[in-house]
C-alpha positions as CSV (number, residue, x, y, z in Angstrom):
1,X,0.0,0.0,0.0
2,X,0.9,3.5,-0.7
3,X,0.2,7.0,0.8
4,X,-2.3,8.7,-1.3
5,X,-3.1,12.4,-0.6
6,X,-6.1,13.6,-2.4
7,X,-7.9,16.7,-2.6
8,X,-11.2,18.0,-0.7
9,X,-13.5,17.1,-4.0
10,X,-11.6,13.6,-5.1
11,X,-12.3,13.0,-1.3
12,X,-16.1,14.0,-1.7
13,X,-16.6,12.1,-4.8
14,X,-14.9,8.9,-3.5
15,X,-17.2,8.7,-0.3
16,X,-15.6,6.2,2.3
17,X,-13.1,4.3,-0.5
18,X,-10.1,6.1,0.3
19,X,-7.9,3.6,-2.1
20,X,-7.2,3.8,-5.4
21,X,-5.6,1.4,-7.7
22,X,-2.6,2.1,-10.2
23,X,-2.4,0.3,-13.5
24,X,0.5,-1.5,-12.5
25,X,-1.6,-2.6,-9.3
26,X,-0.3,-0.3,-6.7
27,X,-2.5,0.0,-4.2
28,X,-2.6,3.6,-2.8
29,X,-4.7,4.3,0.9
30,X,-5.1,7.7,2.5
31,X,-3.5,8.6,5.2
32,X,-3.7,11.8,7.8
33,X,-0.8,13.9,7.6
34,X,1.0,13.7,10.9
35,X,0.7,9.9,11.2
36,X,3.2,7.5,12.3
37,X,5.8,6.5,9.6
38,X,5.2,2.8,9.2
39,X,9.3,2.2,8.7
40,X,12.1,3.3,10.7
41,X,13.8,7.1,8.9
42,X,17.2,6.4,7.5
43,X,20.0,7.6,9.5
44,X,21.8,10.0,7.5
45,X,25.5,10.0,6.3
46,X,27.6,12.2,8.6
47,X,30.7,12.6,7.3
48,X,31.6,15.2,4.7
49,X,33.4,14.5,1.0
50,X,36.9,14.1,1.6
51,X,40.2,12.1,-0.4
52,X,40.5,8.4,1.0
53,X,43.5,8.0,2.9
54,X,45.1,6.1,0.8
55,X,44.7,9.2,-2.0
56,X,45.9,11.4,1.0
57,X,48.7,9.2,1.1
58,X,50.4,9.3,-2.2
59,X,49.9,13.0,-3.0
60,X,52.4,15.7,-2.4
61,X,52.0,17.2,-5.2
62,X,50.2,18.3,-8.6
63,X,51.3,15.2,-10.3
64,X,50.8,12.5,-7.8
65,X,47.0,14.1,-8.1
66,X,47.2,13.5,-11.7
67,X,48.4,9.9,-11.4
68,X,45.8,8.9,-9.0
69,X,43.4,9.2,-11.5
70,X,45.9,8.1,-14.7
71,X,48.3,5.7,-13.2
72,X,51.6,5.3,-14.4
73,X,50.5,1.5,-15.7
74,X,47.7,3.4,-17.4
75,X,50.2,5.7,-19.3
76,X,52.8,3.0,-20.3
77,X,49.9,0.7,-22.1
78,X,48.9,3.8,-23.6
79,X,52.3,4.6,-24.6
80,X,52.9,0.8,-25.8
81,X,49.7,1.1,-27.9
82,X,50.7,3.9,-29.6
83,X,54.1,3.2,-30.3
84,X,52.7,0.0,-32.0
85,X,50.1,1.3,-33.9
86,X,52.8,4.3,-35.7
87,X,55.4,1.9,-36.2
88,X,53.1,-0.7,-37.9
89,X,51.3,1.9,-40.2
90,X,53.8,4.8,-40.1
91,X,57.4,4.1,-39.8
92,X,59.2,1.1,-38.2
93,X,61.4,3.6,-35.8
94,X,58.4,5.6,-34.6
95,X,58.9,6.1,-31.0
96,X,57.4,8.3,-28.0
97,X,58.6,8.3,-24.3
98,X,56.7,8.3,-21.4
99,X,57.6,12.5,-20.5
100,X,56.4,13.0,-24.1
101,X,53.1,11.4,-23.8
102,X,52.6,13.2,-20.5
103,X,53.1,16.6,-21.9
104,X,50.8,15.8,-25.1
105,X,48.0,15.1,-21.9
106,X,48.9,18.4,-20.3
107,X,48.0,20.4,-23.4
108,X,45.1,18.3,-23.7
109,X,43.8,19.3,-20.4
110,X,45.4,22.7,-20.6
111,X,43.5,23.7,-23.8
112,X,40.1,23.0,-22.2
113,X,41.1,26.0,-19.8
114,X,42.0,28.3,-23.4
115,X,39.1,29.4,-26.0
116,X,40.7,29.1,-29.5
117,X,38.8,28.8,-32.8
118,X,41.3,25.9,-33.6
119,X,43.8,23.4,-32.4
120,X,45.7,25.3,-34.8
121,X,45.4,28.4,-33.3
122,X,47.0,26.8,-29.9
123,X,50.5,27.6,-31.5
124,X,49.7,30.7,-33.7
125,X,51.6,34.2,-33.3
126,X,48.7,35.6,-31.8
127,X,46.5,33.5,-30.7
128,X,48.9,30.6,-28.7
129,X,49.3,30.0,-25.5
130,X,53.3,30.2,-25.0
131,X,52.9,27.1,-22.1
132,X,51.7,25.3,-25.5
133,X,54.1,26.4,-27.9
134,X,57.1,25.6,-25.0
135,X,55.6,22.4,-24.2
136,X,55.9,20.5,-28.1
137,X,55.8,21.5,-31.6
138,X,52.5,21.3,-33.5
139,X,53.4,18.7,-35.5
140,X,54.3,16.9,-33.1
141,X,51.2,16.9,-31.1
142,X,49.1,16.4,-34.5
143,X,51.5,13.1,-34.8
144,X,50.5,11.7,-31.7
145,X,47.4,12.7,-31.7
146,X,47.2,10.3,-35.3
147,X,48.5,7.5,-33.8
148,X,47.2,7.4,-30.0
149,X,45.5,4.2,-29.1
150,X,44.0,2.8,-25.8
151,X,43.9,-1.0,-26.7
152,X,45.6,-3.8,-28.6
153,X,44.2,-3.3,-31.9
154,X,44.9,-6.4,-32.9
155,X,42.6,-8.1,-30.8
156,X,40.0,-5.7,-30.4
157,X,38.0,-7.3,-33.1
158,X,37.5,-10.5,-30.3
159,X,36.9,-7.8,-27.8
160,X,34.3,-5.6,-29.8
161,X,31.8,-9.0,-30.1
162,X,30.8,-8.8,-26.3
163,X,32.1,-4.8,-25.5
164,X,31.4,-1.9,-27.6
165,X,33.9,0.5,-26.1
166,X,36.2,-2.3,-26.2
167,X,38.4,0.4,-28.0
168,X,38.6,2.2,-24.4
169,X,37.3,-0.1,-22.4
170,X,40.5,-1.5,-20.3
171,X,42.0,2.5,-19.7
172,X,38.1,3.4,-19.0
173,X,37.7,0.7,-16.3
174,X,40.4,1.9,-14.5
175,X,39.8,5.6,-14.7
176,X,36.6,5.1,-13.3
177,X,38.0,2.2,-10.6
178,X,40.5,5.7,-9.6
179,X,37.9,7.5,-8.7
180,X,35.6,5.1,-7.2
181,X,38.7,4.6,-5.3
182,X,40.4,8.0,-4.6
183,X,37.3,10.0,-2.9
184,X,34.7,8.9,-0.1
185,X,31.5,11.0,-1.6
186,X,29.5,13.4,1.8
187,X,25.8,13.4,1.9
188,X,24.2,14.4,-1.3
189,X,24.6,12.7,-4.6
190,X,23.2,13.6,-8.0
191,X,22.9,11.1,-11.3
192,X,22.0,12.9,-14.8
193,X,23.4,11.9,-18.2
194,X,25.8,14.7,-19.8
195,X,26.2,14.5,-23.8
196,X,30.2,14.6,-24.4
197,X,30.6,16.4,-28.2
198,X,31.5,14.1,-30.7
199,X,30.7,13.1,-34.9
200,X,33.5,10.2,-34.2
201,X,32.0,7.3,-36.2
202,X,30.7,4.6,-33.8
203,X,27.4,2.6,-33.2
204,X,26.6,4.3,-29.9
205,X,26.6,7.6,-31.2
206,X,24.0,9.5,-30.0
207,X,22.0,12.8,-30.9
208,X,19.8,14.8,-28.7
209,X,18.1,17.7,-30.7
210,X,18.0,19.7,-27.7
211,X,21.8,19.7,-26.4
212,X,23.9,22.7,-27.6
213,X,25.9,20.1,-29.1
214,X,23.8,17.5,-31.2
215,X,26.3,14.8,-31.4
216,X,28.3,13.3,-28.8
217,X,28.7,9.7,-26.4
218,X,26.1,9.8,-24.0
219,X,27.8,9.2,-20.3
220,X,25.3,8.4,-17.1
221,X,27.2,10.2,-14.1
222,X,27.1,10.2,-10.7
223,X,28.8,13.3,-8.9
224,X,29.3,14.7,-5.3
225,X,27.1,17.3,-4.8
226,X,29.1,19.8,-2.7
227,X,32.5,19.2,-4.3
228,X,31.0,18.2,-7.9
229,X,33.5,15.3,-8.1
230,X,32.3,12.7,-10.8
231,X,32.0,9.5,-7.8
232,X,30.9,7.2,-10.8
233,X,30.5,7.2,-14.6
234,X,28.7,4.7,-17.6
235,X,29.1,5.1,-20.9
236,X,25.6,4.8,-23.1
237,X,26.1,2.3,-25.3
238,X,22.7,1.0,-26.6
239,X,20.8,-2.1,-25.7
240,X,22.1,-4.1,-22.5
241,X,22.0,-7.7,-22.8
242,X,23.2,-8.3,-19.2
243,X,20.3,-5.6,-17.5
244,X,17.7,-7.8,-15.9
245,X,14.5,-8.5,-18.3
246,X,11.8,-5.5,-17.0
247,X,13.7,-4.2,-15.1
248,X,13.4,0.3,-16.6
249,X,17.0,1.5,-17.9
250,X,16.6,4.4,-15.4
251,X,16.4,2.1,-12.6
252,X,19.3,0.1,-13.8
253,X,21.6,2.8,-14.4
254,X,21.0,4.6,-10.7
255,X,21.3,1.3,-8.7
256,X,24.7,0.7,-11.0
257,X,26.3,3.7,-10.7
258,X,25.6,4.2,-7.0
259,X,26.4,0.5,-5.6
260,X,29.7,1.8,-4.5
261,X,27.9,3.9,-2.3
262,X,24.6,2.1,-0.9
263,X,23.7,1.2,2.5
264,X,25.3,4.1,4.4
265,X,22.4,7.0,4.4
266,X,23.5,8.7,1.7
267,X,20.7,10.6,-0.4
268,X,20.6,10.7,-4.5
269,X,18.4,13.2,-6.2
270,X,17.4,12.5,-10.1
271,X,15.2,14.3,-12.9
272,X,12.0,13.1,-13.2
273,X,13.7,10.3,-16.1
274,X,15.1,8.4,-13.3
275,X,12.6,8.8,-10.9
276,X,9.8,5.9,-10.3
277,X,8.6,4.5,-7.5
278,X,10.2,1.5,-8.0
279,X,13.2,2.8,-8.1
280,X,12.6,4.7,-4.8
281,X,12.1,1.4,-2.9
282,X,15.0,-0.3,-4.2
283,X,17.8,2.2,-2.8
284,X,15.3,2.5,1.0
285,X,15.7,-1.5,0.6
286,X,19.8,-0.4,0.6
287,X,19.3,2.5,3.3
288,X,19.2,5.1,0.7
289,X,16.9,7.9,0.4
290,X,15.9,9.1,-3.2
291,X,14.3,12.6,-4.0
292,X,13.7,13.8,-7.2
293,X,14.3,17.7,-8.8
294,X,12.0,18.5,-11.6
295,X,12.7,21.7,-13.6
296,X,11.3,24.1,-10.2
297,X,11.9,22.5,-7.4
298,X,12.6,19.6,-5.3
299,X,10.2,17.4,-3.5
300,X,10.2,14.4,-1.8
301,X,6.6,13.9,-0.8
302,X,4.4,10.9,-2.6
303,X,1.8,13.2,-3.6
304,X,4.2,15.3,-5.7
305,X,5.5,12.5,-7.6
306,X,2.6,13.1,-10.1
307,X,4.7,16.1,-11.4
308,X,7.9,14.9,-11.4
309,X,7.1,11.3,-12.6
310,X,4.4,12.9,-15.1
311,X,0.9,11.2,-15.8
312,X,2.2,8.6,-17.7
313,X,3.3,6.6,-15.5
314,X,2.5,3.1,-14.2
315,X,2.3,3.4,-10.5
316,X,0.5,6.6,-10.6
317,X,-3.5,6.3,-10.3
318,X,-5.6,8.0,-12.7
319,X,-7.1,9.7,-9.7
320,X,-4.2,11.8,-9.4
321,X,-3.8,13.2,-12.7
322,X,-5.5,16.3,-12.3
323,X,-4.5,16.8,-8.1
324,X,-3.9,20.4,-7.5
């Protein structure tokens, strides 16, 4: 049974039935505000976000933040990919050392902080950024940039039958295992889906007409709230075999990326995509509250899941359509 909170003429018209019935045969009752909780509250999370100790640990300085996130095992596959992919389509002798690689990621990251019209324009007379232009020549970066690989090309084609990012997949896994592993989240928690920019050509591909950019990879994120560190991430890839038959993808995705961080009191707010009832049970079954944020403001109560959940759905009863 449910909590159902209707208004004075829905009340009138019903008589004494005070239930109503969903279509997916959820029973909703009425029940005086005030009333005894039937469960026990959820005791919240106390501590604040803060880096593990182990994370605490290793850094002392800008780089040992960088490499808790990109490990230096990371960096040398990359840099054995690479190296293998240039020489076998390229030149036999093509090399690239480990500092090299490291700078070409610094001016990657370091050109998201400059607005250029170009990569180009990174190294021009008047528009570069003399940090760039110290760093490595242009052609240089362009060259790397050609040839820079994640995987073992030559047996992706086995990997790529049961993995679509199998391209990525290994550097992915442990980019995201670092910081799963490298944070302890505070309270709050937030999931949404964030549309990276991209016309690369691949099967998960994605294009949302109402994104500033229309093409791009679809990622499902979940992020600290205070700090806005990204706790967990899932690329969209299409279809999922492995997700459990009926089970909604919204529910699937918020109970994946937040098992890392279940049964501690945490809280997770959504859009109204994610949210569903069902879903709401399922992370209280794993001492977690959910609340959901529609587009102007956020509510927790049952009686406003009508507007964030919209009239579509299942678990809603007819009855509540038109509540004020």
């Amino acid at each position: 049974m449910r909590r159902l909170l209707l208004n004075q003429k829905k009340r009138a018209r019903l008589g004494t039935d005070l239930t109503e019935t969903a279509k997916d045969g959820t029973v909703w009752r009425e029940e005086q505000v005030g009333t005894r909780l039937p469960f026990t509250p959820i005791k919240a999370y106390a501590a604040d976000g803060e880096p593990t100790a182990k994370a605490r640990k290793s850094i002392s300085s800008r780089l040992q933040s960088f490499l808790c996130f990109i490990t230096l095992d990371m960096l040398h596959s990359i840099q054995e990919w690479t190296i293998q992919h240039a020489q076998e389509t390229e030149h036999v002798h093509w090399f690239m050392a480990l500092p090299e690689l490291m700078a070409f990621i610094a001016i990657v990251i370091f050109r998201g902080l400059t607005k250029v019209p170009s990569l180009r324009d990174c190294w021009s007379a008047n528009l570069g950024n003399p940090h760039i232009i110290g760093t490595m020549p242009r052609n240089r970066f362009q060259d790397i940039m050609r040839h820079l690989r994640f995987d073992d090309r030559s047996t992706r084609s086995d990997r790529a039958k049961t993995d679509k990012f199998a391209a990525i997949s290994s550097v992915w896994g442990s980019f995201v295992t670092n910081c799963i592993t490298s944070y302890n989240p505070g309270l709050h928690f937030t999931v949404d889906e964030q549309l990276f920019p991209s016309k690369t050509r691949c099967c998960f591909l994605q294009y949302i007409a109402t994104k500033p950019d229309k093409f791009g990879i679809k990622f499902w994120v979940a992020c600290d709230l205070k700090s806005k560190y990204i706790c967990n991430v899932l690329p969209y890839l299409g279809k999922d075999p492995s997700r459990p038959s009926g089970e909604r993808l919204s529910e699937n995705v918020v109970m994946r990326l937040m098992e890392p961080f279940l049964d501690k009191g945490r809280n997770v707010t959504t859009d109204n995509f994610f949210t569903s009832l069902s879903l709401a049970h399922k992370l209280l079954s794993r001492n977690t509250k959910h609340q959901c944020k529609n587009n102007h403001a956020t509510v927790r109560c049952v009686h406003c899941y009508r507007y964030t959940c919209g009239k579509c759905r299942r678990e809603i009863p007819w009855q509540c359509q038109d509540c004020e």
